[in-house]
C-alpha positions as CSV (number, residue, x, y, z in Angstrom):
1,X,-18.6,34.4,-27.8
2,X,-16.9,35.2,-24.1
3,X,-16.2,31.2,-23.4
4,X,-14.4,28.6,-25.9
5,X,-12.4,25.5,-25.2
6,X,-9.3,27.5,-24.8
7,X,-10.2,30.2,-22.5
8,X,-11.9,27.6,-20.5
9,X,-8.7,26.0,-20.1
10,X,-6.7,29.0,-19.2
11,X,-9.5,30.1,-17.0
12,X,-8.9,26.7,-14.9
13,X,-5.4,26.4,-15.6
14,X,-4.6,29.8,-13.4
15,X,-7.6,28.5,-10.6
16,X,-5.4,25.1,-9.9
17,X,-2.2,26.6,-10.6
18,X,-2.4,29.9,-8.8
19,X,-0.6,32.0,-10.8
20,X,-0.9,33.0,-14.3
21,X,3.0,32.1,-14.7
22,X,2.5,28.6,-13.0
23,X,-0.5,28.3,-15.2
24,X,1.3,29.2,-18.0
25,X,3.9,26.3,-17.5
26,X,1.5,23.7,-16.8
27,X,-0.1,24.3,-20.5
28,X,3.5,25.2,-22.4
29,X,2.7,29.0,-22.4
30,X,4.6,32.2,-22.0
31,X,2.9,33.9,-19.0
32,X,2.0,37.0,-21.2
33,X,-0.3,34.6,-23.5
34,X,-2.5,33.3,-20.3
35,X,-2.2,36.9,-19.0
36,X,-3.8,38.5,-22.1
37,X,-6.1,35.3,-22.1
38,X,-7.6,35.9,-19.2
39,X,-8.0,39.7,-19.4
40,X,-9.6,39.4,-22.9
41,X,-11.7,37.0,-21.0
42,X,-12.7,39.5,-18.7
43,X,-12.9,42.0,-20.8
44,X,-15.8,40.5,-23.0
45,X,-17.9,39.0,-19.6
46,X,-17.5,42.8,-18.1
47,X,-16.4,41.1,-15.1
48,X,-13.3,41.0,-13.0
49,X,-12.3,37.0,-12.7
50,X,-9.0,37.8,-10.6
51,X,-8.3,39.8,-7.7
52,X,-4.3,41.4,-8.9
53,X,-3.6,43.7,-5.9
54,X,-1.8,40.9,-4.0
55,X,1.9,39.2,-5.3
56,X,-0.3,36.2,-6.8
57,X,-4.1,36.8,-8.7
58,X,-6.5,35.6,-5.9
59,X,-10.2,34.3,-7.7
60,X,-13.6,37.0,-7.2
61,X,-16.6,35.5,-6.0
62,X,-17.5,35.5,-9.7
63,X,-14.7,33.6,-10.8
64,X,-15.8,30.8,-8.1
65,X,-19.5,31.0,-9.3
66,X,-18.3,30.4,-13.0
67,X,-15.8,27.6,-12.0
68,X,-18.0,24.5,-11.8
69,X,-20.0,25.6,-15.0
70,X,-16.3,26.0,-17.0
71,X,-15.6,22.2,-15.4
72,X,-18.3,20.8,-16.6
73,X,-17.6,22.3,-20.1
74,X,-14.1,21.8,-20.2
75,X,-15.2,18.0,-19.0
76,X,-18.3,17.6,-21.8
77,X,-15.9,18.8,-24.0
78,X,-13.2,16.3,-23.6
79,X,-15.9,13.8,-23.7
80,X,-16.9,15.2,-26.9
81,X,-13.2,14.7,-28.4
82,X,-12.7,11.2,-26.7
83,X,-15.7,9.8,-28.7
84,X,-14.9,11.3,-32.0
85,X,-11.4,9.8,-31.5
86,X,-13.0,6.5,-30.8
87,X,-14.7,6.7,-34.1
88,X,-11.4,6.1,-35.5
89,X,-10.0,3.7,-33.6
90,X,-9.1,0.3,-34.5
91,X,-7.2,-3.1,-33.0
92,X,-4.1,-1.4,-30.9
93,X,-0.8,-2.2,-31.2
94,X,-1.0,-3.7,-27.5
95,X,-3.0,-4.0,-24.6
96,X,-1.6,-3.9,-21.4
97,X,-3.8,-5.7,-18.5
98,X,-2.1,-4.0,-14.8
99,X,-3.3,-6.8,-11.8
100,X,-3.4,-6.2,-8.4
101,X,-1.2,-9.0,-7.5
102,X,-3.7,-11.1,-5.0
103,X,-6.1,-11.3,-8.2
104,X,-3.5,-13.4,-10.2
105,X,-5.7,-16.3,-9.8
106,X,-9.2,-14.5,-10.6
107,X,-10.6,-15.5,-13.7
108,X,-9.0,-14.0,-16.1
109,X,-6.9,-15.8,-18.3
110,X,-9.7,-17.7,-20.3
111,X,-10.6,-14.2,-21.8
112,X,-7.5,-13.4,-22.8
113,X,-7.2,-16.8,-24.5
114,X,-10.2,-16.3,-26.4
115,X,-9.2,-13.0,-27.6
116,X,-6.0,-14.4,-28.8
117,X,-7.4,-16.6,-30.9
118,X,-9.8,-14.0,-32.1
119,X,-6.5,-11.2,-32.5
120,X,-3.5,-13.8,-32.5
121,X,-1.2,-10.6,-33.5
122,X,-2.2,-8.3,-31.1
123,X,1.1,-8.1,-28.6
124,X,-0.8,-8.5,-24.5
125,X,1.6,-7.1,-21.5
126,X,0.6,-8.3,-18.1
127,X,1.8,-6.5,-15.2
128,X,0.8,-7.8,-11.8
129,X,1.1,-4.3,-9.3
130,X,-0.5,-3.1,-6.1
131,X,-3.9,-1.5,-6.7
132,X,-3.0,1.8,-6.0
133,X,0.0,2.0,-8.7
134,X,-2.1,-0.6,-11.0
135,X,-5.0,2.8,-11.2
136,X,-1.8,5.0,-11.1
137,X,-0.9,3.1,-14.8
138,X,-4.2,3.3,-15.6
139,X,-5.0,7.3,-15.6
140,X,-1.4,8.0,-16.4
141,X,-2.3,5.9,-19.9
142,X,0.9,2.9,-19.0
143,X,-2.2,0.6,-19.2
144,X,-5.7,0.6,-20.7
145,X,-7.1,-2.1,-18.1
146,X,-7.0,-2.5,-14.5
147,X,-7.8,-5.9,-12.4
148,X,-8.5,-4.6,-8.8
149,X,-10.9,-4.7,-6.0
150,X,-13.7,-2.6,-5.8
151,X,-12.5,0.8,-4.5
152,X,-13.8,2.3,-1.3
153,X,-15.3,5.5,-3.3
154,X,-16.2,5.8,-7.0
155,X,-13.9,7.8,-9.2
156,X,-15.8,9.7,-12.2
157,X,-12.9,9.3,-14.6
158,X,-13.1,5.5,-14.0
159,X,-15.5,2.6,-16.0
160,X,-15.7,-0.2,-14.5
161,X,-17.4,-4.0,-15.2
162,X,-17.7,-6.9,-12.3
163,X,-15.2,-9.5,-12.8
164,X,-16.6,-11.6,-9.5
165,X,-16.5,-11.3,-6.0
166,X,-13.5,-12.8,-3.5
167,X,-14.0,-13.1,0.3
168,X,-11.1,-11.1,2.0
169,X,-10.2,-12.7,5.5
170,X,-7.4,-11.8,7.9
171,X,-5.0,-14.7,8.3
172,X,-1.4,-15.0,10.3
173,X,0.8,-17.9,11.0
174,X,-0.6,-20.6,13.8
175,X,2.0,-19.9,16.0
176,X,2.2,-16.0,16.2
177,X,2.3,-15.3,19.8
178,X,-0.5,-13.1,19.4
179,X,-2.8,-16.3,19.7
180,X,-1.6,-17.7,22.4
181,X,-2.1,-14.3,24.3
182,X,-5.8,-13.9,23.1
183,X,-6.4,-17.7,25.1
184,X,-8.8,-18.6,22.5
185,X,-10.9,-15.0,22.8
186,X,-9.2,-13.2,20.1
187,X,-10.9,-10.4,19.1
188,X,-10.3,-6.4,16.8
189,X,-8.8,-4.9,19.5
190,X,-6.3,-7.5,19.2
191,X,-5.8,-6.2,15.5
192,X,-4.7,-2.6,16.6
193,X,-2.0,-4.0,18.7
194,X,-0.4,-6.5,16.4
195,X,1.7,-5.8,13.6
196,X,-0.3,-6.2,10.3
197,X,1.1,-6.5,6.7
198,X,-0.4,-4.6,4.0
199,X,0.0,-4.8,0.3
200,X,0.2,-1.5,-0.9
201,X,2.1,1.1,-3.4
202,X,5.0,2.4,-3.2
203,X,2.9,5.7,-2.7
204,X,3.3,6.5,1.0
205,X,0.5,8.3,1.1
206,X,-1.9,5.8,-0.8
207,X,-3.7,2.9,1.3
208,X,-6.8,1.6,1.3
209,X,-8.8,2.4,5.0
210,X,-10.7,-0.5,4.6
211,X,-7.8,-2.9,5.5
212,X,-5.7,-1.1,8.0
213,X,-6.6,-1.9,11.2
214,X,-3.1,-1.9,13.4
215,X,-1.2,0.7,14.8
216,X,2.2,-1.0,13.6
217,X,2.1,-1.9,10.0
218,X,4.9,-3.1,7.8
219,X,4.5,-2.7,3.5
220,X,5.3,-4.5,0.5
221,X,3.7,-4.2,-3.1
222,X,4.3,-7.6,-3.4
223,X,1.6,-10.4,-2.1
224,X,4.3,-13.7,-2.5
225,X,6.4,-11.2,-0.2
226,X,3.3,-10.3,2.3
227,X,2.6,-13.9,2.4
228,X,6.5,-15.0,3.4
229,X,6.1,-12.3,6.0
230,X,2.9,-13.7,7.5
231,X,3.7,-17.5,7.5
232,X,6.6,-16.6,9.0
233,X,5.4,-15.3,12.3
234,X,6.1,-11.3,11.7
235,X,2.7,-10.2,11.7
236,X,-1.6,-10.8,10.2
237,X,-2.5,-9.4,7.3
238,X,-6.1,-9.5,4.7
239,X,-5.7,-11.8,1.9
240,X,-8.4,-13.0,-0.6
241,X,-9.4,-16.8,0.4
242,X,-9.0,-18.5,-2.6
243,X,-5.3,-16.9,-2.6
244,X,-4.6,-18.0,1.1
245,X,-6.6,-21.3,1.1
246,X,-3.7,-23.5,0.1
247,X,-1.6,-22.4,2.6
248,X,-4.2,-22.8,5.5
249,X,-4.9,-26.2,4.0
250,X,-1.3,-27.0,4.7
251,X,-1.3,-25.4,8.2
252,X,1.4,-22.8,7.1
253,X,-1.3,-19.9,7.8
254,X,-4.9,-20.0,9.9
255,X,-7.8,-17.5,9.4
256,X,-7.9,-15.9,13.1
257,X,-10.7,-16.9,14.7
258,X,-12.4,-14.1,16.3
259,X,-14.6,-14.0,19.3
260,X,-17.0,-11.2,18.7
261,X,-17.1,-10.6,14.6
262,X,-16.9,-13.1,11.9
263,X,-13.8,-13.1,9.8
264,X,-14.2,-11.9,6.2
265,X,-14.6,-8.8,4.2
266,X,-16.6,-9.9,0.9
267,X,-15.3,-7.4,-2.2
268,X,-16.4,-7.2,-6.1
269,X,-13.4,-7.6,-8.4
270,X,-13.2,-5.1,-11.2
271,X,-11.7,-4.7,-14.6
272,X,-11.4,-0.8,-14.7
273,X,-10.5,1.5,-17.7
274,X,-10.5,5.3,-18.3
275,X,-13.6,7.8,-19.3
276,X,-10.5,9.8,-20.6
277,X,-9.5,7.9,-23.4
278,X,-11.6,5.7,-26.1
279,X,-10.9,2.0,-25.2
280,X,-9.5,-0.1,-28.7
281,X,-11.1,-3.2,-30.0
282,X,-9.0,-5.6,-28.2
283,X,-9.9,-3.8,-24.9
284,X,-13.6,-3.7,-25.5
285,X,-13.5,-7.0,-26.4
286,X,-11.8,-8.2,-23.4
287,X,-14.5,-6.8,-21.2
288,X,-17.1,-8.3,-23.3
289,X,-15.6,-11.2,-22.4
290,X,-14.7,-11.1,-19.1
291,X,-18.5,-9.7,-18.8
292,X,-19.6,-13.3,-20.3
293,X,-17.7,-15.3,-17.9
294,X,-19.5,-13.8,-14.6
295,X,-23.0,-14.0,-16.2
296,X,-22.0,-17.3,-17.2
297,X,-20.8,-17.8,-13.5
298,X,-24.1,-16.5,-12.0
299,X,-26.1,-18.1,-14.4
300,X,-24.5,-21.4,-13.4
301,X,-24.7,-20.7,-9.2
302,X,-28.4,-19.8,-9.8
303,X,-28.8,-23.2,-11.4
304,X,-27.1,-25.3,-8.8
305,X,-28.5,-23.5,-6.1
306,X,-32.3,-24.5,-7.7
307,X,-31.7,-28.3,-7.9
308,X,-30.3,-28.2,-4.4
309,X,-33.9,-27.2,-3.0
């Protein structure tokens, strides 16, 4: 048999790596072992897989037409050893819940109630964090579940289950200069020119293109610090309604009035977990339950909506 599990690896170790001796770090090998690997690979297909002439082994066009194939094994086949671990698995120790922090006040909390009564000593850890390092503690295993918005593409290693939906409008303080400029005719291009504040990770390189609209933009990971920022006159920024509504109730922040669009980007709320690793019985049951609260939701809308007509 020319492919197995571990060949497969070492095959796709040396493509992402690009070099046997890289490849050989990344999977805690001397570089002779991937070496020898790959040639007995070789060796048994009758083809050549790298090109060695050059300082660094450069992939053959038959190497790039076996590469999705191995993938797709080497993906089936962790698949195949996630489920039979899942077979085994019980309560865990503890679940850990990461929260993009403008989805504190999403509902939430009444499944997590109802699963400590169910489990009242399995230990829960909380952790509120900007989406993009709430998914980072997700893949990297720091947390099984992940309370964020929608993202703006899917992600094949990610599950996911609707929580609800939360209107996203763009809000700054009444006074910001930038209204009295607009006269009353504020409109996007208005956005571009005015500083915006964006809740984000600490990863530079990681935001979300759906919400940065200016050319001047000022970061926190921290939505009590984006909303100090806004009130106080330094710049607009997107927050979910139901997390800015209090404060435009008390006149501390208005949702700007455009001339040309209407204000508000409508988003699904997801609890997400990882295809990579089996879920325990706490985590499963907290999606069931937070499942059972937004049909309950919908079921109740649906209703209201019918007697109104």
């Amino acid at each position: 048999m020319s492919f197995s599990s571990d060949n497969v690896d070492v095959f796709l170790a040396v493509l992402d790596h690009g070099s046997f001796s890289a490849a050989a770090r990344a999977l805690r090998r001397v570089p002779s072992a991937v070496s020898m690997a790959i040639a007995h690979l070789e060796a048994e297909l009758d083809l050549p897989l790298f090109d060695r002439t050059g300082r660094e082994p450069r992939p053959t066009a038959a190497a790039r037409s076996l590469e999705p194939q191995a993938r797709l094994m080497a993906a089936q086949l962790k698949l195949l050893q996630v489920h039979a671990l899942a077979l085994t698995q019980g309560l865990e120790s503890r679940l850990t819940l990461a929260i993009a922090p403008e989805l504190l006040a999403a509902p939430w909390s009444a499944s997590l109630a109802t699963l400590a009564l169910e489990h009242p000593l399995l230990e829960v850890e909380v952790l509120a964090a900007p989406q993009g390092d709430a998914l980072a503690m997700l893949h990297s295993g720091r947390a099984q579940l992940a309370l964020v918005f929608e993202r703006p593409s899917l992600d094949g290693r990610e599950a996911f289950q609707e929580v609800a939906s939360d209107l996203m409008v763009a809000v700054m303080a009444p006074d910001h200069p930038a209204l009295t400029a607009a006269g009353g005719s504020f409109r996007e291009a208005h956005l571009t020119s005015t500083r915006q504040i964006v809740v984000a990770g600490r990863d530079l390189a990681i935001s979300d293109p759906r919400f940065v609209f200016s050319r001047h933009v000022w970061r926190t990971d921290n939505a009590l610090a984006a909303l100090s920022l806004i009130t106080a006159g330094l710049g607009w920024g997107w927050l979910p309604r139901t997390f800015a509504r209090p404060h435009v109730a008390t006149g501390a922040l208005v949702e700007i009035p455009f001339d040309n669009l209407t204000n508000g980007l409508d988003l699904w709320v997801d609890v997400v977990w990882s295809r990579e690793r089996p879920l325990g019985l706490g985590a499963q049951r907290f999606v069931a339950l937070i499942a059972r609260t937004k049909n309950a939701a919908e079921a109740a809308d649906a209703q209201a909506s019918s007697a109104s007509r």
